[in-house]
C-alpha positions in Angstrom: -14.7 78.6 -75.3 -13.2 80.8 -77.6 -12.4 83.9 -75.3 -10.9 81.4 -73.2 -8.1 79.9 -74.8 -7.5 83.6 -76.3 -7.1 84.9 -72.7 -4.8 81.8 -71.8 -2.5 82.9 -75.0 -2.7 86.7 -74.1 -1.2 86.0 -70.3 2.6 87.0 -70.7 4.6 83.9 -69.6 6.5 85.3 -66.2 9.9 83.2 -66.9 10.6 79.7 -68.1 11.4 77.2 -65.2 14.6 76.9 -65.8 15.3 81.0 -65.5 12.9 80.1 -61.9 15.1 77.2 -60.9 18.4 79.2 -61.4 17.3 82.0 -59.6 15.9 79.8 -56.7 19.2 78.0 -56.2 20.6 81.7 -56.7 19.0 83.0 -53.8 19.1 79.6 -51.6 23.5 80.2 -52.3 23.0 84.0 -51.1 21.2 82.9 -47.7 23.2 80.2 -46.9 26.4 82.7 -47.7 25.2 84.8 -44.9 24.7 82.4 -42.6 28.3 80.8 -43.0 29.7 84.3 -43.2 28.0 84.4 -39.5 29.3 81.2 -38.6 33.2 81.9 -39.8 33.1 85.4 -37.9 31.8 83.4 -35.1 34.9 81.2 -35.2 37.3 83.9 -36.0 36.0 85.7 -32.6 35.0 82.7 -30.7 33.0 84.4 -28.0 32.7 82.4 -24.8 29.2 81.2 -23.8 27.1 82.4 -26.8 23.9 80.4 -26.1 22.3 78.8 -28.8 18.6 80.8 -29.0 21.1 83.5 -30.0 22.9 81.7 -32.4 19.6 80.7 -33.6 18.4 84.5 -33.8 21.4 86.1 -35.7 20.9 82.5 -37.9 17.7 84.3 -38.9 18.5 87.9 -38.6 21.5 88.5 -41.2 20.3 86.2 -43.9 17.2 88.4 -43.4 18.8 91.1 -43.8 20.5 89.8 -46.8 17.0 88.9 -48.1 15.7 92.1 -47.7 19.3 94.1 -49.4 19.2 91.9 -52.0 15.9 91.6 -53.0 15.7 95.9 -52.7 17.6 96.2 -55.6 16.5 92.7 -57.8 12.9 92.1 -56.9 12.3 88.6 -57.9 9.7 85.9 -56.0 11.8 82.8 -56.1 13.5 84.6 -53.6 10.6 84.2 -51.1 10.4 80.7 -52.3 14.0 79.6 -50.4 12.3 78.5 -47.5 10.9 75.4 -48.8 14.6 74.5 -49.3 15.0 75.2 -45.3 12.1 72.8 -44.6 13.1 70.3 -46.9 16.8 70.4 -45.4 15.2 69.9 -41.7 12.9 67.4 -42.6 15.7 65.4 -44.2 18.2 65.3 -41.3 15.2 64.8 -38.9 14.5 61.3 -40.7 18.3 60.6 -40.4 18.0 61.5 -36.7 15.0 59.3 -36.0 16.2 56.4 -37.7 19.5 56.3 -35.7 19.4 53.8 -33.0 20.0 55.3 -29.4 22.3 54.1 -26.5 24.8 55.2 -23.7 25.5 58.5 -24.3 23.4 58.8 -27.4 19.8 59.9 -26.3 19.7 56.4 -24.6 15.5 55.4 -24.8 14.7 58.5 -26.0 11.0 58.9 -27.9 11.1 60.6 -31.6 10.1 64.0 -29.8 12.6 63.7 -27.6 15.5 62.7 -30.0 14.3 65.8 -32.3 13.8 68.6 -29.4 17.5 66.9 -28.1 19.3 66.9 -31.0 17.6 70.2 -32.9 17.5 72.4 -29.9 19.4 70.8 -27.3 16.4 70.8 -25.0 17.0 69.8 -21.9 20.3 68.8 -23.1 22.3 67.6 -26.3 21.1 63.8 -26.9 24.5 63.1 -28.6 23.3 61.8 -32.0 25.2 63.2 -34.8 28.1 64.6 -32.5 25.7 67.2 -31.1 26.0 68.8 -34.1 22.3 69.0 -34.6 22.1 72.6 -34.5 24.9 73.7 -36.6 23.7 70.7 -39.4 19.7 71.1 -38.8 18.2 73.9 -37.2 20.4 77.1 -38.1 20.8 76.6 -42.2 17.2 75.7 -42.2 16.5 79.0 -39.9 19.0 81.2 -42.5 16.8 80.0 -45.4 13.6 80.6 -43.4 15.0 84.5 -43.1 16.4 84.7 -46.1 12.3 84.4 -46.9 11.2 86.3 -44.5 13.5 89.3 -45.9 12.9 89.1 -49.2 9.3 88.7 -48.5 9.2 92.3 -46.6 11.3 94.4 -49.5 8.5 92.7 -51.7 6.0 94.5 -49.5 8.0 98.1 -49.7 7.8 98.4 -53.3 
């Protein structure tokens, strides 16, 4: 019993929560930073016709990349953590999605499936809750965060 509460004292204490909790919301600012920086180029340029699974994709692929830069130089694990933030985010807008009532024009007798592919993914078309916004307020800050992870995880892995 002994050895044991000596080997708990002996552990070196990684950081205190609130050095985790500052770097977490750190890193959660850095990938959603990229993924508006994507989203303001994409309104300075406003391409024509950019479908949304490649919105989608660069929302994953440059806050990866920023991920992965960042986490190069300042290897720290909260950084792979961001992505509970991005399920979080998604799960709340989901529940406000589901518990808006539908009509004319607004996913009219739509199932909760079919109200989250609609709105999320526009699949087979926008179901006109939330102003067809779903993407931009749902699924593409929630995919940044996801590849912010992702990034972060894979310059983990290089070192």
């Amino acid at each position: 019993m002994d050895s044991l509460v000596q080997a708990d004292q002996e552990e070196p204490v990684q950081a205190s929560l609130p050095h985790q909790a500052f770097w977490f919301f750190i890193h959660s600012f850095l990938g959603i930073a990229a993924w508006a920086l994507l989203m303001l180029l994409g309104y300075i340029i406003q391409p024509a016709g950019v479908p949304q699974t490649l919105i989608l994709l660069f929302s994953i692929l440059i806050p990866l990349g920023a991920g992965f830069l960042v986490n190069t130089f300042r290897q720290d694990e909260m950084a792979t953590l961001v992505w509970l933030l991005g399920l979080t985010w998604i799960l709340i807008i989901a529940l406000w999605i589901l518990d808006m009532p539908t009509g004319p024009n607004a996913c009219f007798q739509c199932d909760a499936t079919e109200k989250i592919t609609r709105t999320f993914f526009s699949l087979p078309s926008a179901s006109g809750l939330i102003d067809d916004d779903g993407p931009f307020l749902g699924t593409w800050p929630a995919a940044a965060l996801f590849g912010y992870a992702l990034g972060a995880r894979l310059a983990m892995r290089k070192r």
